[in-house]
DRENPA-3360 file (N, C-alpha, C; in nm, 2 decimals, always signed):
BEGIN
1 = XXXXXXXX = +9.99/+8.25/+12.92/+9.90/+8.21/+12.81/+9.83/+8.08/+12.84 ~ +9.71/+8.05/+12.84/+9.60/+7.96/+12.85/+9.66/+7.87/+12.73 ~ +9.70/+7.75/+12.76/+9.75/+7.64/+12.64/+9.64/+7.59/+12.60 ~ +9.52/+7.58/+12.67/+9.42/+7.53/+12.58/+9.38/+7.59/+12.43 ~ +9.43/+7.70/+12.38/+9.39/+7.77/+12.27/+9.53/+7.72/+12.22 ~ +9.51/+7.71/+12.06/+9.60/+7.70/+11.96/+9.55/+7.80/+11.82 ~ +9.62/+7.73/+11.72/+9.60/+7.82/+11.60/+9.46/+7.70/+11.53 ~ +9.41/+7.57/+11.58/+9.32/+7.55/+11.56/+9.16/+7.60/+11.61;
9 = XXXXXXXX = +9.17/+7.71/+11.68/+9.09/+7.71/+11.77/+9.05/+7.88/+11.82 ~ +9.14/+7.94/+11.83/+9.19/+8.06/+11.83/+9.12/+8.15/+11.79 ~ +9.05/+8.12/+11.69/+8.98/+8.22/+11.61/+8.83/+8.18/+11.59 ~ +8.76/+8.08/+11.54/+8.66/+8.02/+11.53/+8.61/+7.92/+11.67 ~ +8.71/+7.92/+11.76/+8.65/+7.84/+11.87/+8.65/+7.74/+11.87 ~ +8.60/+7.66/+11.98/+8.58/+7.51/+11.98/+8.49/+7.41/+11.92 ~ +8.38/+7.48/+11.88/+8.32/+7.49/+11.81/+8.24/+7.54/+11.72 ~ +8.32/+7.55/+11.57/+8.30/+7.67/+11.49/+8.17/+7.67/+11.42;
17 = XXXXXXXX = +8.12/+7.79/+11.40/+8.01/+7.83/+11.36/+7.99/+7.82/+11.20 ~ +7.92/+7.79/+11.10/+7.93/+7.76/+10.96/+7.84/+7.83/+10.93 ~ +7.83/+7.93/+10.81/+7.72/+8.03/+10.73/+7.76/+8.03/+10.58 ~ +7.69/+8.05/+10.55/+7.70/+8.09/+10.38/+7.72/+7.94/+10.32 ~ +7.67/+7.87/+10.37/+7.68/+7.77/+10.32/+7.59/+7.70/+10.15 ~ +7.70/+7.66/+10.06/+7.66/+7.68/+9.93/+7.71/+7.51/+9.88 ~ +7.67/+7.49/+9.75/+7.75/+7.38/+9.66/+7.72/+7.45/+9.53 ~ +7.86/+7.47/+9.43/+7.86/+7.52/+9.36/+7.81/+7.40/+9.22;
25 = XXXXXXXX = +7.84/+7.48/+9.08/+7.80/+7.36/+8.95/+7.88/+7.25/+8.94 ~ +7.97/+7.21/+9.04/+8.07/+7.13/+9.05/+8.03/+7.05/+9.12 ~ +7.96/+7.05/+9.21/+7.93/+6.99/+9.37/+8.03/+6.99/+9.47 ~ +8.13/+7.06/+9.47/+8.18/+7.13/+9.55/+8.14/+7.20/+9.67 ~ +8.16/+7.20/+9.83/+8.07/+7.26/+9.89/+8.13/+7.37/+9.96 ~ +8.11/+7.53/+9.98/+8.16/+7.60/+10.03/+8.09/+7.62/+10.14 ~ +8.20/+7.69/+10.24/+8.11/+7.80/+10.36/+8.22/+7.86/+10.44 ~ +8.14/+7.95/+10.54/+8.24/+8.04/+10.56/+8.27/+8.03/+10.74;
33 = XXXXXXXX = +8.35/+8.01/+10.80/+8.35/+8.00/+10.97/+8.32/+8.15/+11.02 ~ +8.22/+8.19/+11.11/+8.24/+8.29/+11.18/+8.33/+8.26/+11.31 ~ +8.43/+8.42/+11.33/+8.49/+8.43/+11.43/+8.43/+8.45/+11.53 ~ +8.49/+8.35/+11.63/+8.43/+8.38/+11.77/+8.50/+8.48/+11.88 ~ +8.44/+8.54/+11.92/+8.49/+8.72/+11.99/+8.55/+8.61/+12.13 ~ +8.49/+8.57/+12.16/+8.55/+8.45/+12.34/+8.63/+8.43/+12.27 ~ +8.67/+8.33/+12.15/+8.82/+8.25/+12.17/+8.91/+8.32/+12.12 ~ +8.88/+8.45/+12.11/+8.95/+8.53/+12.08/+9.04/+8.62/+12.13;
41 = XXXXXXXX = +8.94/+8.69/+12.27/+9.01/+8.76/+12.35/+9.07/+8.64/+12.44 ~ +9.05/+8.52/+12.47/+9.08/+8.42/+12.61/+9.22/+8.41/+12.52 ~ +9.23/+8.40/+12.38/+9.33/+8.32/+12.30/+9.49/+8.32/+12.35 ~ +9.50/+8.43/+12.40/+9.66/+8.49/+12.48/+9.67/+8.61/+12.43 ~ +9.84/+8.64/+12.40/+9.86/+8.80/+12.34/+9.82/+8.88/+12.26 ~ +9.67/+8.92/+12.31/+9.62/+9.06/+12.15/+9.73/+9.17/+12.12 ~ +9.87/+9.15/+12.16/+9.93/+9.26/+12.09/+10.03/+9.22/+11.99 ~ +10.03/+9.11/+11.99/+10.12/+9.04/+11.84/+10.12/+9.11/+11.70;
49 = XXXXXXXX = +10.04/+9.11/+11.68/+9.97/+9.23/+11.56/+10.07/+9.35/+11.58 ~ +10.07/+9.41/+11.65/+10.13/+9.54/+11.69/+10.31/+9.51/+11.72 ~ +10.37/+9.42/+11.70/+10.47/+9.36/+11.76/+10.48/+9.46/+11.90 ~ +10.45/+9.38/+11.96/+10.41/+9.42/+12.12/+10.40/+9.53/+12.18 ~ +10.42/+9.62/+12.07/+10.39/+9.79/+12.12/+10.26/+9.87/+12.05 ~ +10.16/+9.84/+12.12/+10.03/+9.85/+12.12/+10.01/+10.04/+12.06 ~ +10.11/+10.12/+12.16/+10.12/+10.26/+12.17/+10.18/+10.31/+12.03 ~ +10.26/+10.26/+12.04/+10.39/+10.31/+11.89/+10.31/+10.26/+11.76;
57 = XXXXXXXX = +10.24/+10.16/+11.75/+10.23/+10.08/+11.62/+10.04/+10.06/+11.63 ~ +10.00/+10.12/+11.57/+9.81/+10.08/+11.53/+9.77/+10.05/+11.39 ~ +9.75/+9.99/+11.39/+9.64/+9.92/+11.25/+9.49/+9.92/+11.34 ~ +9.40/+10.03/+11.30/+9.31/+10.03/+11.34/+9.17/+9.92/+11.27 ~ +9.18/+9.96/+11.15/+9.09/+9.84/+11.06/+9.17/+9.69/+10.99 ~ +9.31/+9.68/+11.03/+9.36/+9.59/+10.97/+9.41/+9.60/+10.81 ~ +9.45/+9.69/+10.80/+9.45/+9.77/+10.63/+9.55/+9.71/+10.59 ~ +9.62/+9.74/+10.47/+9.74/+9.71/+10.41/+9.73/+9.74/+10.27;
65 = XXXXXXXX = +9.88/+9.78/+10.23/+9.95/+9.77/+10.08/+10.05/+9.74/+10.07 ~ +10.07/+9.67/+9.98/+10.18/+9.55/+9.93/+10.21/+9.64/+9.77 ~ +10.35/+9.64/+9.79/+10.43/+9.72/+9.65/+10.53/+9.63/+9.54 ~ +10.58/+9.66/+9.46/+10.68/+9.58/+9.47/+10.72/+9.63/+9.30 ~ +10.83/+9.67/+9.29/+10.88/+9.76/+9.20/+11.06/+9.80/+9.20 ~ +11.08/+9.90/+9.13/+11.24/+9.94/+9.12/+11.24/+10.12/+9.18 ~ +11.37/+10.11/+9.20/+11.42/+10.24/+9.24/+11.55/+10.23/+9.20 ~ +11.61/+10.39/+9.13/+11.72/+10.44/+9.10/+11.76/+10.55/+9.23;
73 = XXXXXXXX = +11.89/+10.56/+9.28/+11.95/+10.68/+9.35/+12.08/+10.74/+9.30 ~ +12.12/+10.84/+9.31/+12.21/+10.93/+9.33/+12.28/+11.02/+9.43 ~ +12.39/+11.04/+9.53/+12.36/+11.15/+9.59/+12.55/+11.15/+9.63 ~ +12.53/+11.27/+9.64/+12.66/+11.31/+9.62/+12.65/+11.43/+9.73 ~ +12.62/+11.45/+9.87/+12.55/+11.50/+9.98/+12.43/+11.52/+9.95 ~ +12.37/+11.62/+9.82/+12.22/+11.59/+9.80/+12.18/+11.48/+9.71 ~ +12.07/+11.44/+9.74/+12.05/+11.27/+9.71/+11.94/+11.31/+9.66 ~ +11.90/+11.23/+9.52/+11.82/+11.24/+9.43/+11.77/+11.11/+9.38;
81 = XXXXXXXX = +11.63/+11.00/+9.41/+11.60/+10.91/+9.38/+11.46/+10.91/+9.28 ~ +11.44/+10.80/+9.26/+11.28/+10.77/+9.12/+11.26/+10.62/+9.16 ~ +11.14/+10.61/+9.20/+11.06/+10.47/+9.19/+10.95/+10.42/+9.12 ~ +10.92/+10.31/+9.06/+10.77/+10.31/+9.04/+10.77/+10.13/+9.08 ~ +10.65/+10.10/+9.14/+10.60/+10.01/+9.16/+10.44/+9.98/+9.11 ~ +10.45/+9.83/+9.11/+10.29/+9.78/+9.10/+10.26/+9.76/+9.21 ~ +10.16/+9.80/+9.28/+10.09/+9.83/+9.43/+9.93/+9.81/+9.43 ~ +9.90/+9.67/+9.54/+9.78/+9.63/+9.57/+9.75/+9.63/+9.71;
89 = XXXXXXXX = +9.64/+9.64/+9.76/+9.57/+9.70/+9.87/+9.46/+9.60/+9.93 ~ +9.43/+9.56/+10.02/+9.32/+9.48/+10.12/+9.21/+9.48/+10.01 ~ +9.15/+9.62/+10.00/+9.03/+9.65/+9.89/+9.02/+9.61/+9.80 ~ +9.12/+9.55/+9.69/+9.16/+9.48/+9.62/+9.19/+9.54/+9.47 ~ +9.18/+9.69/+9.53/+9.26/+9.79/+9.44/+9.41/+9.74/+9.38 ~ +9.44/+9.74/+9.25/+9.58/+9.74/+9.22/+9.60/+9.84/+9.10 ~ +9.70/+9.91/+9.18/+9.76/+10.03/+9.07/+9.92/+10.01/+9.03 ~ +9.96/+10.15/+8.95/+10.07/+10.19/+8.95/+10.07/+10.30/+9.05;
97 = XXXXXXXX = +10.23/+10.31/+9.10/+10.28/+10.38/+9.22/+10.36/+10.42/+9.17 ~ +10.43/+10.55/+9.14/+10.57/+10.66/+9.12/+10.58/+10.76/+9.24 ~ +10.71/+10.77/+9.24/+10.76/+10.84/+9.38/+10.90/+10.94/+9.31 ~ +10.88/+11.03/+9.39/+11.09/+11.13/+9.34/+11.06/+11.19/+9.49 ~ +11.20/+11.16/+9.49/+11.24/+11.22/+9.60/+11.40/+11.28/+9.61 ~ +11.40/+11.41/+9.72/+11.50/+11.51/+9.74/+11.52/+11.54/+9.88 ~ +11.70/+11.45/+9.91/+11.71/+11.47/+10.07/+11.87/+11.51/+10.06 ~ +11.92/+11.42/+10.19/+12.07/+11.41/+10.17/+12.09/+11.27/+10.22;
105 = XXXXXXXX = +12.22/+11.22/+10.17/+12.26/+11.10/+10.18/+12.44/+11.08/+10.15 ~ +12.44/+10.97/+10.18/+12.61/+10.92/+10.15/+12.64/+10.89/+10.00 ~ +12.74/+10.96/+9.98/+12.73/+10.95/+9.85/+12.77/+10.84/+9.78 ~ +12.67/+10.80/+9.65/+12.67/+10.70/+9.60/+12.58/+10.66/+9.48 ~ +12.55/+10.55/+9.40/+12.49/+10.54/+9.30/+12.41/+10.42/+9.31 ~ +12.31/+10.40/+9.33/+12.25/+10.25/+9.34/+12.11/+10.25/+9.22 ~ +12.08/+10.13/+9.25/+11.98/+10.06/+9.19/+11.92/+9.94/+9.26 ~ +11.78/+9.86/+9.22/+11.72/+9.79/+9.35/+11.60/+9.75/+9.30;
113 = XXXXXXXX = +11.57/+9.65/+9.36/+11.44/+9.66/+9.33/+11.38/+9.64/+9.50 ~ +11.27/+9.65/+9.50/+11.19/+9.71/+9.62/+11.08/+9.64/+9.67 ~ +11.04/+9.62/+9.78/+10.90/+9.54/+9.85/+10.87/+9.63/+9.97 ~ +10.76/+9.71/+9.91/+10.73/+9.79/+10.01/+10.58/+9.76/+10.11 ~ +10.56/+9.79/+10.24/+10.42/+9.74/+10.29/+10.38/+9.86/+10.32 ~ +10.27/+9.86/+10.39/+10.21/+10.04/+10.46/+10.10/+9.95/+10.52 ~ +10.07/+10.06/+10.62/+9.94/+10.01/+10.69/+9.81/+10.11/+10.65 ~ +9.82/+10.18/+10.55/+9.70/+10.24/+10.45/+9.59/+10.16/+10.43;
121 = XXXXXXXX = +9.48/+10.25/+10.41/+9.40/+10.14/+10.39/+9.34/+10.14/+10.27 ~ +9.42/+10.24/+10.17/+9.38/+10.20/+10.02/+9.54/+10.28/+9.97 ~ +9.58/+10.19/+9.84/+9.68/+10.24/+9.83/+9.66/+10.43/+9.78 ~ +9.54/+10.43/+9.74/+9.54/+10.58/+9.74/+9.58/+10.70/+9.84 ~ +9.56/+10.63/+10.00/+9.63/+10.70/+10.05/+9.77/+10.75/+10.06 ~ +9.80/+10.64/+9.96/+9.95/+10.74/+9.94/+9.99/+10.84/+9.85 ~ +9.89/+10.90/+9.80/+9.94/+10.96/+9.72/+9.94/+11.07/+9.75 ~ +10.04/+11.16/+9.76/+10.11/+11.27/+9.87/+10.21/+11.31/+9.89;
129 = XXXXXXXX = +10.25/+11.38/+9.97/+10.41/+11.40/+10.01/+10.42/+11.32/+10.15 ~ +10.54/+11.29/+10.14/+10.57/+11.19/+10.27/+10.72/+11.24/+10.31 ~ +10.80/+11.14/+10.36/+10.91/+11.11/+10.39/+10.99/+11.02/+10.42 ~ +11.10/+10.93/+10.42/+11.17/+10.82/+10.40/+11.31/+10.85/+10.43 ~ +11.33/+10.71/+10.55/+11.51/+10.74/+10.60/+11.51/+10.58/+10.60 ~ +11.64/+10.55/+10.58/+11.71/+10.44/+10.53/+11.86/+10.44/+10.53 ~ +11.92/+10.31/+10.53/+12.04/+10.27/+10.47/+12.01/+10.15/+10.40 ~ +12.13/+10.13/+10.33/+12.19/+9.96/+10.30/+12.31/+9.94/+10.32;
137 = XXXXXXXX = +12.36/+9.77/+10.29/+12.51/+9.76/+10.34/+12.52/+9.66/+10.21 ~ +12.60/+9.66/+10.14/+12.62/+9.61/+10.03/+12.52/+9.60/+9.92 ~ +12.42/+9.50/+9.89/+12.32/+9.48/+9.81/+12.20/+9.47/+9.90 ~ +12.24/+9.46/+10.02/+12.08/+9.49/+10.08/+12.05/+9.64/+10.17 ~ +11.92/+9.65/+10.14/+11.89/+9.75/+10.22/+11.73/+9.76/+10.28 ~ +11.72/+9.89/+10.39/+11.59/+9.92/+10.46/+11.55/+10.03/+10.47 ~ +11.48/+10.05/+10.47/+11.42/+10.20/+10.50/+11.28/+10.23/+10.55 ~ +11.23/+10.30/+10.65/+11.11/+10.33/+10.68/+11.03/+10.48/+10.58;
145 = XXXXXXXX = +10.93/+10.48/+10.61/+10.89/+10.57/+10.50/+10.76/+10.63/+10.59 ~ +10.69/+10.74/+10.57/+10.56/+10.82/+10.62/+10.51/+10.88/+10.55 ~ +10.38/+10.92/+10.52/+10.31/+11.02/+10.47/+10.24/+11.02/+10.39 ~ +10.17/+11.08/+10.25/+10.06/+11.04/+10.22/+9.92/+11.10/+10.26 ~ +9.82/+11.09/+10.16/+9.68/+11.17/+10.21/+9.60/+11.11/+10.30 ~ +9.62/+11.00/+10.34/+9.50/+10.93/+10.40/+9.53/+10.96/+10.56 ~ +9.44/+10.94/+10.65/+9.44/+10.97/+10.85/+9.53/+10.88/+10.87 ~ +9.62/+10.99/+10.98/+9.66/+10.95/+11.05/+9.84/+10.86/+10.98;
153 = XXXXXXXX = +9.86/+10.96/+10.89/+10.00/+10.96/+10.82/+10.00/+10.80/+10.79 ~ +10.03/+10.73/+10.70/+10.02/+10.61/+10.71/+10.16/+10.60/+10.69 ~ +10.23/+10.49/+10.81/+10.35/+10.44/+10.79/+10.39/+10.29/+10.70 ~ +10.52/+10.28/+10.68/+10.58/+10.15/+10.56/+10.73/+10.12/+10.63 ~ +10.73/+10.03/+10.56/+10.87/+9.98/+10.59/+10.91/+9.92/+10.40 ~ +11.02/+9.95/+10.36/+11.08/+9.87/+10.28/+11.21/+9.79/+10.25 ~ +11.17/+9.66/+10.20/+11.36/+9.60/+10.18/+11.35/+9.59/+10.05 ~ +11.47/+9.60/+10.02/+11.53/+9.60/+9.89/+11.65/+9.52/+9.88;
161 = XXXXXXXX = +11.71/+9.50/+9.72/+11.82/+9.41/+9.71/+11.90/+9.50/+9.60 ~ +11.95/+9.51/+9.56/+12.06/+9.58/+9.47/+12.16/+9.57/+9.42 ~ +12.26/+9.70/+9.37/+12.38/+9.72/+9.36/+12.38/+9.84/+9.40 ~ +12.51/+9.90/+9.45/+12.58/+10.02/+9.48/+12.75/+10.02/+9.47 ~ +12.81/+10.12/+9.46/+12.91/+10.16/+9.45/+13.02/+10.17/+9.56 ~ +12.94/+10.15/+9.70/+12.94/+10.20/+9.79/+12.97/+10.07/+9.86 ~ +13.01/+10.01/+10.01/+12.96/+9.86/+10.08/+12.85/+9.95/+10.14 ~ +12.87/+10.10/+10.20/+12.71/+10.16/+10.30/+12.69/+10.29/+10.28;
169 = XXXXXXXX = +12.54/+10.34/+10.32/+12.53/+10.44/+10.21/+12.40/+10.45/+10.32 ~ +12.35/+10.58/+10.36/+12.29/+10.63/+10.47/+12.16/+10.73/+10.41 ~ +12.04/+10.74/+10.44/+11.99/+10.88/+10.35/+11.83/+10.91/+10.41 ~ +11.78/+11.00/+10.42/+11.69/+11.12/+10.43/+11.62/+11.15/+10.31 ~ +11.50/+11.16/+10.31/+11.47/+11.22/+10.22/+11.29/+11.25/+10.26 ~ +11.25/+11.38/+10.15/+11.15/+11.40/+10.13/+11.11/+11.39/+9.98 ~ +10.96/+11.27/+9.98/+10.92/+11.19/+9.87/+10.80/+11.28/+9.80 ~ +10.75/+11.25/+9.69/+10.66/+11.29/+9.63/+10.61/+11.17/+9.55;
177 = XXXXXXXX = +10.44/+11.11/+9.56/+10.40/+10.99/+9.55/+10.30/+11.03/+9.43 ~ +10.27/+10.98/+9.35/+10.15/+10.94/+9.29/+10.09/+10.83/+9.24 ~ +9.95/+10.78/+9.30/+9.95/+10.64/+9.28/+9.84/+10.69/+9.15 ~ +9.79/+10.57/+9.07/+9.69/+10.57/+8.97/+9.65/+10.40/+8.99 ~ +9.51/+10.39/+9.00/+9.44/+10.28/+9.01/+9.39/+10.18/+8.86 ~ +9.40/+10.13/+8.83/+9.40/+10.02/+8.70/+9.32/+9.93/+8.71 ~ +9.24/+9.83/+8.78/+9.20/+9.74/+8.85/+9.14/+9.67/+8.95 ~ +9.11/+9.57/+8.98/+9.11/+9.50/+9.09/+9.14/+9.35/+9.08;
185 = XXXXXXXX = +9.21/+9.34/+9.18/+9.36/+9.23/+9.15/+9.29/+9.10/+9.17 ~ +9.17/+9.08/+9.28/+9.13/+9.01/+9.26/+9.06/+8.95/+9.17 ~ +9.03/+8.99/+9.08/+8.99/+8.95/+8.93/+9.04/+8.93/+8.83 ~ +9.17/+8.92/+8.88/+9.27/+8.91/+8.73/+9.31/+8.76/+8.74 ~ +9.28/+8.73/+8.62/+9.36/+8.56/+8.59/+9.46/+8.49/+8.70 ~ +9.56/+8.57/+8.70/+9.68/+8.52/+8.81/+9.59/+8.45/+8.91 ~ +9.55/+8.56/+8.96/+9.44/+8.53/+9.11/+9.37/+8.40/+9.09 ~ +9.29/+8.43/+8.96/+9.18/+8.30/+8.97/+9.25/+8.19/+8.95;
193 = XXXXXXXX = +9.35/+8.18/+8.89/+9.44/+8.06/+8.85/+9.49/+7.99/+8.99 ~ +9.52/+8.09/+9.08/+9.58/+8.06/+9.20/+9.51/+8.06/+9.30 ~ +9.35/+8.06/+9.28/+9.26/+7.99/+9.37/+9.23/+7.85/+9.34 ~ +9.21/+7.84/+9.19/+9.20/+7.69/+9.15/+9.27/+7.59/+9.19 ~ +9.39/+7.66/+9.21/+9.54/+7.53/+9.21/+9.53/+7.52/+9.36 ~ +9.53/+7.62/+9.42/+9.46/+7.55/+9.57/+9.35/+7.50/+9.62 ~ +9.29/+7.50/+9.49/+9.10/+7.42/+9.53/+9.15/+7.32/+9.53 ~ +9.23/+7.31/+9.41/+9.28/+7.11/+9.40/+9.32/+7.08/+9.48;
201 = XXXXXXXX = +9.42/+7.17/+9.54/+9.53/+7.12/+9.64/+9.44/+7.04/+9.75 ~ +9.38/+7.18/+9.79/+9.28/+7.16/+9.89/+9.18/+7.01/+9.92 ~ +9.15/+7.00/+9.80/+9.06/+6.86/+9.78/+9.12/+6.75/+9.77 ~ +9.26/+6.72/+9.77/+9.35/+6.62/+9.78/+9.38/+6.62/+9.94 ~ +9.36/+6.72/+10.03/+9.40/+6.70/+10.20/+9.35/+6.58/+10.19 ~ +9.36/+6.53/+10.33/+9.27/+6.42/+10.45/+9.17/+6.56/+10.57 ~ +9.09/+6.50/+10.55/+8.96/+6.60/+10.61/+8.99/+6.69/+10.71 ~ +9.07/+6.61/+10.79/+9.16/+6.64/+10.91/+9.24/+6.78/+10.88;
209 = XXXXXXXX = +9.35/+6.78/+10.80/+9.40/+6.90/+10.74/+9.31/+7.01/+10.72 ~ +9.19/+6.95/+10.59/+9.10/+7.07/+10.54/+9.06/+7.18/+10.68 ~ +9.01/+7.09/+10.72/+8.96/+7.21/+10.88/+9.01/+7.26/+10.90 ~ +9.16/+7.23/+10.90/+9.29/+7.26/+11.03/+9.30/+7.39/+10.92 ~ +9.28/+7.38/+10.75/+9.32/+7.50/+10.70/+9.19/+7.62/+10.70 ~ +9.08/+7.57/+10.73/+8.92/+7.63/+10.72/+8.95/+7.71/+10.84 ~ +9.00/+7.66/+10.96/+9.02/+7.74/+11.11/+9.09/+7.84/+11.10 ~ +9.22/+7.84/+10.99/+9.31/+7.94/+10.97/+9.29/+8.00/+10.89;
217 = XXXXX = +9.23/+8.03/+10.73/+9.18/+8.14/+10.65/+9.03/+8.16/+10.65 ~ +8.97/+8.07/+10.74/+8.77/+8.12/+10.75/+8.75/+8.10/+10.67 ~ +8.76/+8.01/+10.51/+8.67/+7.96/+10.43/+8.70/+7.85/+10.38 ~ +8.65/+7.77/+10.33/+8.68/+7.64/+10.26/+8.71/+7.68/+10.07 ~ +8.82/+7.59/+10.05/+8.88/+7.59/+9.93/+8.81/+7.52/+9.82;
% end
């Protein structure tokens, strides 16, 4: 790897490019860094993203959904579970998510709450039949998951924290998903509240910093 590239630099270059340049009713001034395609491929490992298996693992557009909710199980060889989460998407879609699912597993009784990701590129695409295999070992657990309407089966990973009956407990299953859309998350108070508090933040750096953060999310706060 070329040490001359860092995470200052990596993306926007050595010398970055500035558009959209505005000052809002505050006098505040915004703009936005374009990425430079050279310091990008010279940067070092394009397969980080992929944790280094380029073959096994694609995010073709960069997509994502973020979940984050409860699940109940049961199973006693056949395993019987129910989830619902609040689930938001790159798009800036945020829905409700419900799932049931019927496999086999170790028998046991749990409860949990859940952080699920997917590389979908709207959480719509999950809504479908899929599939999910997992364990836990006391209060924690993992599980990978597949399937869903959208190309190209969209895969997840989830952790969870809990209780169970059990110290380990093993399971299979096939899910049934339905998402419903409500929003967009970027427009909700939370969000705006939590741009503000980092505008401040922001505007309290040394100039030095500001860039250092402009280089790493491509816009100014």
């Amino acid at each position: 790897m070329d040490t001359h590239w860092n995470v200052s630099n990596m993306i926007y270059g050595d010398n970055p490019q500035k558009i959209n340049e505005r000052e809002d009713a505050l006098g505040l001034k915004t703009y936005t860094y374009v990425p430079q395609i050279t310091a990008i491929v010279q940067a070092g490992n394009l397969y980080v993203y992929c944790a280094e298996n380029p073959l096994r693992f694609v995010d073709r557009n960069g997509q994502w959904t973020l979940a984050l909710g409860g699940e109940i199980a049961g199973a006693f060889g056949l395993r019987l579970s129910k989830g619902w989460q609040i689930i938001i998407d790159g798009e800036g879609n945020i829905g409700l998510l419900s799932y049931s699912g019927i496999g086999f597993g170790t028998p046991t009784i749990s409860g949990a709450a859940v952080l699920t990701w997917t590389n979908a590129s709207s959480i719509l695409d999950l809504d479908g039949r899929g599939g999910a295999a997992g364990w836990s070992v006391y209060a924690f657990g993992f599980e990978s998951n597949m399937g869903g309407n959208g190309l190209n089966s969209p895969i997840g990973f989830t952790g969870s924290v809990g209780f169970s009956n059990t110290p380990f407990e093993a399971h299979a299953e096939i899910t049934k998903t339905k998402v419903i859309i409500i929003g967009d998350w970027r427009n909700s108070y939370l969000f705006l509240i939590f741009e503000r508090i980092v505008g401040l933040l922001y505007a309290q750096m040394p100039s030095a910093e500001q860039e250092s953060v402009i280089q790493i999310t491509g816009r100014s706060w």
